[in-house]
C-alpha positions as CSV (number, residue, x, y, z in Angstrom):
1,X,-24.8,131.2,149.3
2,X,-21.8,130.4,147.3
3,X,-18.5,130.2,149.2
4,X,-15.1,130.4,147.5
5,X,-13.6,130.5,143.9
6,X,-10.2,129.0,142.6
7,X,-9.6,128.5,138.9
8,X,-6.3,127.0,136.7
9,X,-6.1,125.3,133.9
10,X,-4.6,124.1,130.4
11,X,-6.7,124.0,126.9
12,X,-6.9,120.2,126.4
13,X,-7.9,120.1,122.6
14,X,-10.7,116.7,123.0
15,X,-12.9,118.4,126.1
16,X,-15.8,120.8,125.4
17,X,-14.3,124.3,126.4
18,X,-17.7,125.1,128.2
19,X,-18.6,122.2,130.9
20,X,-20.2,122.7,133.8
21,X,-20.3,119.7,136.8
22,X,-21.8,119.6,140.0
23,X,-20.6,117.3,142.8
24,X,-21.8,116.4,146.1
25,X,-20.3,114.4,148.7
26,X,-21.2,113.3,151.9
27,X,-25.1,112.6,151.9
28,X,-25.6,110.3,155.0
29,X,-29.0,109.4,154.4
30,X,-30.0,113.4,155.0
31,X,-33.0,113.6,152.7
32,X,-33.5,116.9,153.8
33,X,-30.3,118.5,152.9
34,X,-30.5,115.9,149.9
35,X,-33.0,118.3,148.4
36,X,-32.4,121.3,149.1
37,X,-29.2,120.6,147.2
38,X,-30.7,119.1,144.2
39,X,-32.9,122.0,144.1
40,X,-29.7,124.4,143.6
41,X,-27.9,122.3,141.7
42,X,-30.5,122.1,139.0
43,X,-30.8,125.8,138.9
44,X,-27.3,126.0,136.7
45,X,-28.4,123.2,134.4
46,X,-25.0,120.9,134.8
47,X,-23.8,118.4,132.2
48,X,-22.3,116.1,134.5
49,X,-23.1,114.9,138.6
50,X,-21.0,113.4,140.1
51,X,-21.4,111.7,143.8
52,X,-18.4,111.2,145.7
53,X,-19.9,108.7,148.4
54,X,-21.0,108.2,151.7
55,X,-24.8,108.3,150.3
56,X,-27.3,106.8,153.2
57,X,-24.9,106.1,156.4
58,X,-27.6,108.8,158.4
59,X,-30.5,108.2,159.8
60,X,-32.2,111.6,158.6
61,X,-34.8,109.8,155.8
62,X,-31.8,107.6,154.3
63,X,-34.2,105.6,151.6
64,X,-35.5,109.1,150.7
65,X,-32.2,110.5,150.4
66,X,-30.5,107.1,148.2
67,X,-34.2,107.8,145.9
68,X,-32.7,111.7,145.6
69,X,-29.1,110.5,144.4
70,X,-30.5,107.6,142.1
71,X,-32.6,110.6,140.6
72,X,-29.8,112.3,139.3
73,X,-28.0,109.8,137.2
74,X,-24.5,110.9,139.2
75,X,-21.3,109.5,138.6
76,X,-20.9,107.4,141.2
77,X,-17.8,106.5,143.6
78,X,-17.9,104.8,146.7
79,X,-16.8,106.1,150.2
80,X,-15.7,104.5,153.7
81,X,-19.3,104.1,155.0
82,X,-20.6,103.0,151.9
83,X,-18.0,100.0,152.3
84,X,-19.8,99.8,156.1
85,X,-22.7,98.6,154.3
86,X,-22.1,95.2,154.0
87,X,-19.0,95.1,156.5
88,X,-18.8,91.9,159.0
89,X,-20.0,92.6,162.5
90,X,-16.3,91.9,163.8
91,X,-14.5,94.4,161.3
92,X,-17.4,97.2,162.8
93,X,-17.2,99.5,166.2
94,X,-20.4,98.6,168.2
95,X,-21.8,101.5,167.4
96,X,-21.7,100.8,163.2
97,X,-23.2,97.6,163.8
98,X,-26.1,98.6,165.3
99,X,-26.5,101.7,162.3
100,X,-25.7,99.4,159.8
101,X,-28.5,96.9,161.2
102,X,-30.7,99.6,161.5
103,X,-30.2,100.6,157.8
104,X,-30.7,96.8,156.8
105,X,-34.5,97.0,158.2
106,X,-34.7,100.6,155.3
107,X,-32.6,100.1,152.7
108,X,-33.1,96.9,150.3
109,X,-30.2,94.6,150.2
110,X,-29.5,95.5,146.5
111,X,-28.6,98.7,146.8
112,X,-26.4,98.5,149.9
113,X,-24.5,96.2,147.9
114,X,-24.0,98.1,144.9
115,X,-23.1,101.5,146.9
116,X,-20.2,99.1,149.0
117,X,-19.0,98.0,145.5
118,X,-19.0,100.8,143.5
119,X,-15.5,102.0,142.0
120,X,-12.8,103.9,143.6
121,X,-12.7,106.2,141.7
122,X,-14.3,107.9,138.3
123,X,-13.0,109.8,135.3
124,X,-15.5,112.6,133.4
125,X,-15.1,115.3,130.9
126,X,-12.4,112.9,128.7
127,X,-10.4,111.9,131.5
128,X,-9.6,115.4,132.7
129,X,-11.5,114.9,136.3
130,X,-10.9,112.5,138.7
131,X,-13.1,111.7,141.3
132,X,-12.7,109.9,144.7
133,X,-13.7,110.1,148.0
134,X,-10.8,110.0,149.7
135,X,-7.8,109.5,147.6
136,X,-7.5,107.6,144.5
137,X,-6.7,104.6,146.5
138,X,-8.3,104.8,149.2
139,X,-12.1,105.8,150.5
140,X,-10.7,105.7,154.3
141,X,-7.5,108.4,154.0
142,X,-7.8,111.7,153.1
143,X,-6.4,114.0,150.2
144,X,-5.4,117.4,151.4
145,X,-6.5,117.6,155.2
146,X,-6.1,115.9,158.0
147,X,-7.5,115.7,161.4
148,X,-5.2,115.9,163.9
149,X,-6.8,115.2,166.9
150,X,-7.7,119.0,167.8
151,X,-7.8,120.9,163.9
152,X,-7.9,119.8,160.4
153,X,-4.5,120.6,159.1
154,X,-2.6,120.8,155.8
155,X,-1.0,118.0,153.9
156,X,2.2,119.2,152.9
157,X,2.7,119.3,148.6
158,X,5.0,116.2,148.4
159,X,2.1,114.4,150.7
160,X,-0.1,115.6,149.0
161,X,1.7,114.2,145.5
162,X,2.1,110.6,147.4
163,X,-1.3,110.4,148.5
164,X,-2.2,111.2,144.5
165,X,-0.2,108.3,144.0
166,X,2.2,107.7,141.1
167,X,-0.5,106.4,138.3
168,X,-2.4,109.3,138.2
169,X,-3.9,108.9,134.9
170,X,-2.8,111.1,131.9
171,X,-4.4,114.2,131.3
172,X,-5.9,115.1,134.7
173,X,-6.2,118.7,135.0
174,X,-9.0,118.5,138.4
175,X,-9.3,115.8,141.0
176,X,-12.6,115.9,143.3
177,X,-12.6,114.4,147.4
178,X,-14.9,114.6,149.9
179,X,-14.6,112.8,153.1
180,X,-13.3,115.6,155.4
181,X,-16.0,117.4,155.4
182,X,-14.9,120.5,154.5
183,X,-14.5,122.5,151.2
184,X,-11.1,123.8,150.1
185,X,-9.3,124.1,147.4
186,X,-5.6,123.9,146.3
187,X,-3.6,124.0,143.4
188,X,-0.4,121.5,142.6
189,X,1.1,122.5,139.6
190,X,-1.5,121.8,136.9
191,X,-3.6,120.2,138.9
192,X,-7.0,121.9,140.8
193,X,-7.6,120.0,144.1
194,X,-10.8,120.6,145.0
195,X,-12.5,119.3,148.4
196,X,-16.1,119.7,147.9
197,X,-18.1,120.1,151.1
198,X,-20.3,117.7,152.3
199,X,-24.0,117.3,152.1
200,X,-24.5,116.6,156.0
201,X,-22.8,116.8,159.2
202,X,-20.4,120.0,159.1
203,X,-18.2,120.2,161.1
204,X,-17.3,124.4,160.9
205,X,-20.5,125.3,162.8
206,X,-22.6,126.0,159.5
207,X,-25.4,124.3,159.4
208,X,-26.1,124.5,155.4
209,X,-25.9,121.8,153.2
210,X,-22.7,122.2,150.9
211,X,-22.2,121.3,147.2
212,X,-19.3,122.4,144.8
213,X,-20.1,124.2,141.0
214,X,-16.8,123.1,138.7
215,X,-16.7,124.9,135.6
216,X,-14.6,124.5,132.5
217,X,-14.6,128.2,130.3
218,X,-12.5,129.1,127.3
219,X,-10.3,125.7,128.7
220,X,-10.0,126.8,132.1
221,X,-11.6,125.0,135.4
222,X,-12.8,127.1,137.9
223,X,-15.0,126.0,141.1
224,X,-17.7,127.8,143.2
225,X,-18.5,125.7,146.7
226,X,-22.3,126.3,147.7
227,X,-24.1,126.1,150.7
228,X,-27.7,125.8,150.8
229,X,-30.1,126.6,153.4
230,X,-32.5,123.3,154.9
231,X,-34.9,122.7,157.2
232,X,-32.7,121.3,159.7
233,X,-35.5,120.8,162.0
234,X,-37.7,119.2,160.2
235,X,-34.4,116.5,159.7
236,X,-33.7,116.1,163.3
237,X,-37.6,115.2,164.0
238,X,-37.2,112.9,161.7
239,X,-34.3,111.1,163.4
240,X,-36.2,111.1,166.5
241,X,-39.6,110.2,165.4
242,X,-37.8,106.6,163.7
243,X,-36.2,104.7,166.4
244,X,-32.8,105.7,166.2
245,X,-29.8,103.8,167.0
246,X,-27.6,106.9,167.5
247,X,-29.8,110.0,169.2
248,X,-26.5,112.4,168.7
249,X,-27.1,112.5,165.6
250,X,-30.0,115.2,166.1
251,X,-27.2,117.6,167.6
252,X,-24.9,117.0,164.5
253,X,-28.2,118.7,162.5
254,X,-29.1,121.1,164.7
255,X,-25.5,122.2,166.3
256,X,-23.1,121.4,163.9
257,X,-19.7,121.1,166.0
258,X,-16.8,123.9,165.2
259,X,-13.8,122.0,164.1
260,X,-10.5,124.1,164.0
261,X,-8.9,124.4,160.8
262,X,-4.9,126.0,160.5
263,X,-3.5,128.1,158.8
264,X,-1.7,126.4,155.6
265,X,1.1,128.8,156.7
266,X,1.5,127.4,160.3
267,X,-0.1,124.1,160.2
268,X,2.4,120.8,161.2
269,X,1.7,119.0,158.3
270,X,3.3,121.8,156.1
């Protein structure tokens, strides 16, 4: 069940030398894989949660799945369908308006609110880990990987550094994304990039729900992606049995589309 290990690290004299944080990303409104992943989680006891966004935009049991996050007192940043929320109908593909009505009728106004307002990004553990969903300025764009029409590749290191953006706060050793749904992690000189894999709707063929297990020991960050097992079944019916806008969404459960990732050593953006 757990996928992947990268550690680095400097001893930063104000920060615990034993932390442990869990972060998720990517929930869309999957109750099902929502729990399954709280379940794992709470089997390593963390200190800190933190949510990288994109909490309810599904239509797999989305006010069951927003009760699941608000459970875990999280950290809390927003992502690009969060800000869908409470878009106008002119600024949204036909499509989005209709989900974002259809999440109006479930979710109480309150909340979509707060989850299209919340921050940017977050700072934990002292200020040593930054968290966003994208990059640190903006919930759209992404951090590391891009899609380039036919695979995910590589951001090269000095895109990677612009896309960081110059005020990177002092004394960040980890930063934290989601949004590409996939897990992967880099280094960049001190820092430990760390894309944890999202909740719902893989896109490598893997059905399992995916969360990622950052550790600090003796000083040193280390993280452990996990994927979790669901009843992915028992999601799709629900889609189905609720009047959904978007039907596809049952194969994005069920048959999780196989998305091409390069090589770092041969991708175009390196």
């Amino acid at each position: 069940m757990a996928q992947g290990r990268a550690a680095t690290g400097r001893i930063h004299s104000t920060v615990p030398q034993d932390l442990t944080v869990a972060a998720l990303t990517d929930v869309h409104g999957n109750a099902f894989a929502a729990g399954a992943v709280v379940a794992d989680m709470q089997r390593f006891r963390p200190d800190v949660i933190v949510n990288l966004g994109d909490q309810v935009w599904g239509q797999a049991d989305p006010r069951r799945a927003l009760d699941l996050q608000q459970s875990l007192n999280a950290v809390e940043v927003r992502g690009n369908n969060d800000e869908r929320l409470t878009m106008p109908a002119e600024a949204l593909a036909p499509a989005h308006v209709r989900l974002q009505a259809w999440l109006a009728e479930r979710l109480p106004e309150s909340e979509r609110v707060r989850l299209a307002t919340l921050p940017l990004t977050a700072t934990i553990a002292e200020g040593t880990v930054l968290a966003a969903h994208g990059t640190p300025t903006s919930a759209w764009d992404s951090l590391m990987l891009e899609w380039n029409g036919q695979a995910y590749v590589h951001w090269n290191a000095g895109e990677v550094q612009n896309r960081l953006g110059r005020d990177l706060p002092d004394g960040v050793e980890v930063v934290l994304v989601g949004h590409t749904h996939r897990e992967y992690v880099r280094t960049l000189g001190n820092l430990l990039l760390v894309n944890v894999g999202s909740v719902s709707f893989q896109n490598d063929g893997d059905p399992r729900a995916r969360w990622t297990l950052l550790r600090r020991r003796r000083g040193r960050w280390s993280a452990q992606h996990r994927r979790v097992p669901y009843d992915w079944d028992a999601a799709a019916a629900w889609v189905l049995a609720n009047r959904p806008v978007f039907p596809g969404e049952v194969d994005l459960h069920l048959r999780p589309v196989t998305d091409a990732l390069l090589d770092a050593a041969t991708s175009p953006a390196d």
